[in-house]
N, C-alpha and C positions, 0 to 999 in steps of 0.2 A: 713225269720227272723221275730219274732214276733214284734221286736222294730221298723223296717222297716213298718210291716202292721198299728201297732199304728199310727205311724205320716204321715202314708197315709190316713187314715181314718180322725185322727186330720184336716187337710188339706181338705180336702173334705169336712166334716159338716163347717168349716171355708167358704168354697168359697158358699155353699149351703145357709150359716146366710145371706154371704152379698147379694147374688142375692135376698132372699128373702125381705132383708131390701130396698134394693133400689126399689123393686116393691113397697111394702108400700107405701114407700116416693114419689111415680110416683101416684099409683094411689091415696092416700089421697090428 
């Protein structure tokens, strides 16, 4: 299902933002 891989994908850059931001915030 195309709708299904969308909001997999969605979800995925979502969890990838926050680990990146909390590294930010950890190392700054």
């Amino acid at each position: 299902n195309d709708e299904t891989m969308r909001r997999k994908r969605k979800c995925t850059c979502n969890v990838l933002g926050t680990l990146a931001h909390n590294h930010y915030i950890s190392v700054w």
